[in-house]
Wavefront OBJ file of the C-alpha trace (Angstrom):
o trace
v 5.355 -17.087 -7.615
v 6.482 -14.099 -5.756
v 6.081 -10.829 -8.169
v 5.315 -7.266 -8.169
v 4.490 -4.534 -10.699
v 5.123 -0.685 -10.744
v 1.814 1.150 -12.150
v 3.028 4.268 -12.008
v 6.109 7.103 -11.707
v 6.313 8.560 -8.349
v 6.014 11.906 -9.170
v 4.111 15.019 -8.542
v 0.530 14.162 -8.617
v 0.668 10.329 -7.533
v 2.542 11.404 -4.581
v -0.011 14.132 -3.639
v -2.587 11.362 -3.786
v -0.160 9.008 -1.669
v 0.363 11.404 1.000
v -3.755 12.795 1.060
v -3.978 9.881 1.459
v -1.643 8.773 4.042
v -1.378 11.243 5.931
v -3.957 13.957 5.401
v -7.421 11.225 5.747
v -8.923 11.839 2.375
v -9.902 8.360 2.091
v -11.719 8.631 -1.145
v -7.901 8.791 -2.690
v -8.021 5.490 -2.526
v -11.018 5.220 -5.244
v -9.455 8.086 -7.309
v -5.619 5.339 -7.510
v -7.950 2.646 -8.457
v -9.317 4.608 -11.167
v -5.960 5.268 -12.517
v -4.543 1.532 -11.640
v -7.642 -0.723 -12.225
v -6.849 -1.892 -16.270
v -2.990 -2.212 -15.676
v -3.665 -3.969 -11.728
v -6.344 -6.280 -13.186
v -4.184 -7.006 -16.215
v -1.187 -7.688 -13.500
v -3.037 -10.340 -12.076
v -4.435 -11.879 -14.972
v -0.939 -12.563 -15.886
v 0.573 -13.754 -12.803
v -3.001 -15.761 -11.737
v -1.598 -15.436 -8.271
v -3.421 -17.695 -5.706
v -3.944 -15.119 -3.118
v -3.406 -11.164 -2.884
v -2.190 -9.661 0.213
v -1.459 -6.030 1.255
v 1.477 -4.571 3.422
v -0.174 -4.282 7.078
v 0.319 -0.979 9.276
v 0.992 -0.607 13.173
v -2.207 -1.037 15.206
v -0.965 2.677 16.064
v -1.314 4.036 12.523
v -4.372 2.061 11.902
v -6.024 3.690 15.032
v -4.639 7.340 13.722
v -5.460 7.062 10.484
v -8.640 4.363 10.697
v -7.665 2.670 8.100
v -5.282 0.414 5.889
v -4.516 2.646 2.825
v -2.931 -0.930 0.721
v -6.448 -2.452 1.593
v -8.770 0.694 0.977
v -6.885 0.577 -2.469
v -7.837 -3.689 -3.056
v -11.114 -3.037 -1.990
v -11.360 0.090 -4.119
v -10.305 -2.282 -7.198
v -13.045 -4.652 -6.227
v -9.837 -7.803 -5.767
v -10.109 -10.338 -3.187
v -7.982 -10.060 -0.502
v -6.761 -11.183 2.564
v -4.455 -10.040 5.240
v -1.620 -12.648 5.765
v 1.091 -10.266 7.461
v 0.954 -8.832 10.993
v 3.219 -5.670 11.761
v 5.086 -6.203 15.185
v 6.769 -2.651 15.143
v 5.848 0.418 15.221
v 8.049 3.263 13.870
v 7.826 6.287 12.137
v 6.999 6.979 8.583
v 9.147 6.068 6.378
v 9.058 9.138 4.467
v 10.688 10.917 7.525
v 13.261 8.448 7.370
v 16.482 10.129 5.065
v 19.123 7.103 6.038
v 18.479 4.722 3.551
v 20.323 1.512 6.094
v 17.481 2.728 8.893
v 14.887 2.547 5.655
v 16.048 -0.414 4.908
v 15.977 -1.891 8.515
v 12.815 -0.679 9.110
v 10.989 -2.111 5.681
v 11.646 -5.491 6.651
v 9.260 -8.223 7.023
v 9.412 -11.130 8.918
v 7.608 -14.246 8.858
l 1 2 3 4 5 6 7 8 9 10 11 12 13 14 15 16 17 18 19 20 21 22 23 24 25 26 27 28 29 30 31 32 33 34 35 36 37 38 39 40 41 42 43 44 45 46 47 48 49 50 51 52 53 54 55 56 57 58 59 60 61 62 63 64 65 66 67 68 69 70 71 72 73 74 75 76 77 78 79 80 81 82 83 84 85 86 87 88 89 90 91 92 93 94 95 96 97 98 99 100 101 102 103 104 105 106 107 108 109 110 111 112
């Protein structure tokens, strides 16, 4: 079963988080979103009882910038078993400076 869940609004504070994050290396974000997540994420899976959990892989580019996957810092943060099934092949800029949503689009693809 393929299936996702939205934990919380993007707004003000969870997008400071995000982009501390992201962006600014404040790694222990990624402890302070699992606090907030953890009962609805762990409730998530409970009710979906998927058979593996993945996370959405970064450039080998951001990954050496940043030093780490923020998707996995987050699993690992919510003490989940993970693996990492998906490779990215292309590198391109963030999203976030992306305001065409067809170039968005294009570039949030994944391919198997």
């Amino acid at each position: 079963m393929d299936s996702y869940q939205i934990f919380s609004d993007y707004d003000n504070a969870l997008k400071e988080l995000i982009l501390a994050l992201k962006f600014k290396h404040v790694d222990i974000m990624a402890n302070i979103m699992a606090d907030i997540i953890r009962d609805d994420f762990h409730n998530f899976l409970d009710k979906i009882n998927p058979d593996i959990v993945s996370f959405v892989p970064i450039s080998f580019f951001r990954l050496w910038q940043r030093g780490y996957n923020q998707n996995e810092l987050i699993l690992k943060a919510l003490k989940v078993e993970h693996i990492g099934l998906l490779k990215r092949i292309k590198h391109s800029k963030p999203l976030s400076l992306t305001k065409d949503k067809e170039e968005r689009e294009k570039n949030c693809f994944i391919g198997f």
